[in-house]
N, C-alpha and C positions, 0 to 999 in steps of 0.2 A: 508911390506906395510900394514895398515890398513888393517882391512876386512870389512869398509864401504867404501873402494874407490873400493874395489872390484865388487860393485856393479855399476856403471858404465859401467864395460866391460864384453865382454863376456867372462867367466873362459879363453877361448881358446887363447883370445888376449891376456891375464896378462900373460900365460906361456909362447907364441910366443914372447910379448917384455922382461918378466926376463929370459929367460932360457941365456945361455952365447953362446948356439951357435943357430941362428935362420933356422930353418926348412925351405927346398926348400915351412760407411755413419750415421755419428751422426743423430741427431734429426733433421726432414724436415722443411725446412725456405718455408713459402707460398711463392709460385712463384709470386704473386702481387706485392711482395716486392725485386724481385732478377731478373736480365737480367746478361748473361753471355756474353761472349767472346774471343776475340783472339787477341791481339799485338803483331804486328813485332820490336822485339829488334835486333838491327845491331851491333854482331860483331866480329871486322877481316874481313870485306865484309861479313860476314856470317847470312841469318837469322836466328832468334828464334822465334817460336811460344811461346806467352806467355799468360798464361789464367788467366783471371780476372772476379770478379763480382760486379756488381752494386746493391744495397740497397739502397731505398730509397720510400719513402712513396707518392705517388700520383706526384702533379708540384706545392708544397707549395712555393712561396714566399718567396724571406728572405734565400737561401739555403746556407748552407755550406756546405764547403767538407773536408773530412777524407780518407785518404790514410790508410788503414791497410796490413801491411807485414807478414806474416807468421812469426816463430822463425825459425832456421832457424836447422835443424837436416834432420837425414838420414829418416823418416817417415811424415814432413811438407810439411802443406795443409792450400789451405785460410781457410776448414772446419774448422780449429780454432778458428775463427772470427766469425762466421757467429750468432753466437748468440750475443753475443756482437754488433755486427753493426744491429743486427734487432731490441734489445732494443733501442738500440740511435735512431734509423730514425723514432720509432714509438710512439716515448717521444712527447706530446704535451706542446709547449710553443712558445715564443717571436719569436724563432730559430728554421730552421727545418734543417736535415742534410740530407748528402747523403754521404755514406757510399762506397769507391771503394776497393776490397779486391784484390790482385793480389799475384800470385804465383812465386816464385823465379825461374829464368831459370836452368832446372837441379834438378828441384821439384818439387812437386803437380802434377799437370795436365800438367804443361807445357811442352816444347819440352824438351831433356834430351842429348844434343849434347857430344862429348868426349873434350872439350874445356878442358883447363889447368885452373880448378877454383880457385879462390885464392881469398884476402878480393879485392882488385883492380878492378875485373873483378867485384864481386858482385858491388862495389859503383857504375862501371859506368853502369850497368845494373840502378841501383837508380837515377842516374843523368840523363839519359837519357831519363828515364818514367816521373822523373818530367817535366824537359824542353824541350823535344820533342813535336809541336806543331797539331801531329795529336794519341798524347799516350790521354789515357783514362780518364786521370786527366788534361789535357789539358784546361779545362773550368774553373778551380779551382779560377780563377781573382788574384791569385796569394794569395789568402787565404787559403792555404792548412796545415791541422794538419796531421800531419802525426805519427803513432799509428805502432810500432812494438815492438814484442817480442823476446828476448833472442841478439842472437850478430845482429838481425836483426837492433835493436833497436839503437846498438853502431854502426853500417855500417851509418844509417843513422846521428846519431848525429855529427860522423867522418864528411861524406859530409859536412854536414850545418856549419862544423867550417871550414871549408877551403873554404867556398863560392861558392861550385857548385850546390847547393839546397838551396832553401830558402824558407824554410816553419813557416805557421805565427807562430805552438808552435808543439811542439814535446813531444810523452807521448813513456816514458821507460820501457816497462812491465817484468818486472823480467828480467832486462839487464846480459850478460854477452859478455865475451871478451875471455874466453881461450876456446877451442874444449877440448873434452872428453879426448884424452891422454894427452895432455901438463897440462891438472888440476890436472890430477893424476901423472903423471911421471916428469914433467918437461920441461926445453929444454935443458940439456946439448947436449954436441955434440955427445955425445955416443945414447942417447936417439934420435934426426934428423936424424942421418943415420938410425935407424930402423922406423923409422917415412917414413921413404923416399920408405926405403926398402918395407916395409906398404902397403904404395898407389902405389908403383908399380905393386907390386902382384894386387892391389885389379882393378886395371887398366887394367891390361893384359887381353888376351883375354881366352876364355878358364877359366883358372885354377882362375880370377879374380873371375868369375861370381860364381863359387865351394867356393871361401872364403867369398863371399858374403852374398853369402846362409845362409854360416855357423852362420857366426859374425852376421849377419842384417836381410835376407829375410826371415825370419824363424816366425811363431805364436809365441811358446815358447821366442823367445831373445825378442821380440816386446813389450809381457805382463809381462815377466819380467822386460825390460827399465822404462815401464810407472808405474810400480809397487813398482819399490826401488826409482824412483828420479824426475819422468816426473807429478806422479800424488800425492796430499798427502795422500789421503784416496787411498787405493788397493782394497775397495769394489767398487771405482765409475768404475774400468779399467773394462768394460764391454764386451761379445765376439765382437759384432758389431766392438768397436773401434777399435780392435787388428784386425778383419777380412778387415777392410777399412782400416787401414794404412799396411796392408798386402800387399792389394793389388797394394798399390802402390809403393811398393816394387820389383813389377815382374814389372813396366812397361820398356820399350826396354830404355837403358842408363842411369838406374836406380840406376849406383854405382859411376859415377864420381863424383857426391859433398858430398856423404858421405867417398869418401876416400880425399877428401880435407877438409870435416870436422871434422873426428876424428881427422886428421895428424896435423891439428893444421893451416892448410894454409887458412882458414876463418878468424882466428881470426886479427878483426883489430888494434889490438897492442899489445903489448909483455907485459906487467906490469901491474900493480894497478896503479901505480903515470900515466903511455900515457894515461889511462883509465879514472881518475880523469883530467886531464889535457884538454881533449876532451870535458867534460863536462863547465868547466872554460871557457873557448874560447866563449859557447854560453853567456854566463856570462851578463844580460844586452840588451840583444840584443831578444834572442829565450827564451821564456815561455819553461819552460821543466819542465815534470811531470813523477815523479819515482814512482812508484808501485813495491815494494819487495812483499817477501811472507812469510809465517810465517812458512813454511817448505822444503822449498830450502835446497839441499844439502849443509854442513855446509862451503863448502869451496866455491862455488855459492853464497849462503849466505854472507857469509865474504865482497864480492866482494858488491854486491848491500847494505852490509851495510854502505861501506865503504865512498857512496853516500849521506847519512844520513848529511844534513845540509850542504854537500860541495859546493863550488863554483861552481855560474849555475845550480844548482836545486833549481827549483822555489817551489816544491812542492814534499814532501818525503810520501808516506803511507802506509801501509801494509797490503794485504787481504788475506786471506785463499787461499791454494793450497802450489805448489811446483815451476816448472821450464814450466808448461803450466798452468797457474792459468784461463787464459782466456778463456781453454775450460773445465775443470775441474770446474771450480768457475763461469761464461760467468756475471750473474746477477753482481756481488761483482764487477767483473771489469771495469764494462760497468756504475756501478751507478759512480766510480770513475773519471771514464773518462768524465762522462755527469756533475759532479761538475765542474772540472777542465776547464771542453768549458765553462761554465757558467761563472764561477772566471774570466776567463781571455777576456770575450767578444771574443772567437772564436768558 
């Protein structure tokens, strides 16, 4: 294997899947500009607390709304957004926005339940918040942009082609579609069962929360992740950020969607052609704007090049950063996204 896939995982993971026999707060957004809270997501009869913020500048006239989604990893938080939704709301012109950031159930802030996560459960988490008539974005008049990053981004694009969301344009910010071991390993079947075998362990009680530590809740694994592949500069990966995505590391059921997201059960399609294909489907219909990056992991990379001109991007660009450009870079992406509302009258 490469020794830059090896940067991806933790040493410990690479030897646990090759060995042959497998072993038993960034910067503060003025509160003038930010209201928080809480959504009940239903499901299986089950509630979710799910935690959301609002951005938005005074009761300007003219308002539009923007949906932003986290990326979607073992350490995501709206904190990503937050600078990016403060420039847009506080951009003076024709247009004024309002900005809703909400966190993934099983991440951020939100509730962190032992649910079976997979990409199914996330869309209808997405389908739900959109069309549910007392969710957050609920006021949206049915003109909602909806703004995510990484497989957040393709969860969502997925929905809008099959017709259970309908949002007026969709912006792709450094899109991906495979989880951390299936880019580097694969999917044979020899590689699933240890995938399987994986998120069991890391599921279990006990001895789960011991490999957790190891692989994920750790300072060390955290500033090293954001240091080979999450950030492009390793000077920006500051203690703060490593200390706040720390912490959100120990909160109580803080390992079910990162063992569905390594293992590969996030991801919403298997290929590059389902990938391109998702995109096609909006074709005509959904404004869609891609934002690569000019230092994404090169097989990351590959994938968001692959987008470049294809069917159903309305809109191809490239800014500085890696695989979190929006909090690394927040300016760069946020002027992109504020051309593109512009370009497209939304």
């Amino acid at each position: 294997m490469p020794d830059a896939c090896r940067h991806f995982i933790h040493p410990g993971l690479v030897l646990w899947l090759t060995s042959s026999s497998i072993p038993p707060l960034l910067c503060s957004i003025d509160p003038k500009y930010r209201k928080t809270g809480n959504w009940q997501w239903t499901f299986e009869d089950k509630p979710v607390s799910v935690y959301y913020e609002e951005h938005e500048q005074g009761t300007a006239e003219n308002v539009k709304n923007i949906l932003m989604i986290p990326t979607i990893s073992d350490v995501s938080t709206v904190e990503e957004w937050r600078v990016v939704a403060k420039d847009i709301v506080t951009r003076k012109g024709e247009l004024s926005y309002r900005a809703t950031i909400v966190d993934w159930p099983g991440l951020g802030y939100s509730d962190r339940p032992s649910l079976n996560y997979n990409a199914d459960v996330m869309e209808n988490f997405l389908v739900q918040l959109l069309n549910s008539p007392n969710s957050p974005v609920a006021d949206a008049d049915g003109e909602l942009v909806v703004v995510g990053g990484g497989h957040a981004a393709t969860i969502a694009i997925r929905a809008a082609g099959k017709g259970l969301i309908r949002p007026s344009a969709v912006a792709a910010v450094a899109p991906t579609w495979a989880g951390p071991l299936p880019i580097v390993f694969g999917r044979g079947s020899d590689m699933e069962t240890r995938y399987g075998l994986l998120r069991g362990t890391l599921r279990a009680p006990a001895i789960g929360w011991m490999m957790y530590n190891l692989l994920v809740s750790n300072e060390k694994s955290i500033q090293s992740q954001y240091k080979s592949h999450v950030y492009a500069n390793p000077e920006n990966v500051t203690p703060e950020i490593v200390e706040s995505r720390y912490e959100l590391t120990k909160r109580k059921g803080a390992r079910y969607v990162p063992a569905a997201f390594l293992t590969g059960l996030l991801d919403p399609v298997q290929s590059r052609e389902e990938f391109l294909q998702l995109f096609a489907k909006l074709d005509g219909d959904v404004p869609v704007l891609v934002v690569s990056t000019l230092n994404s992991p090169k097989r990351s990379k590959a994938e968001m090049e692959a987008l470049k001109g294809a069917k159903g991007v309305t809109k191809f660009v490239e800014v500085p950063g890696a695989l979190l450009p929006q909090e690394e870079y927040p300016l760069a992406v946020a002027e992109e996204l504020y051309d593109f509302l512009q370009e497209s009258g939304r």
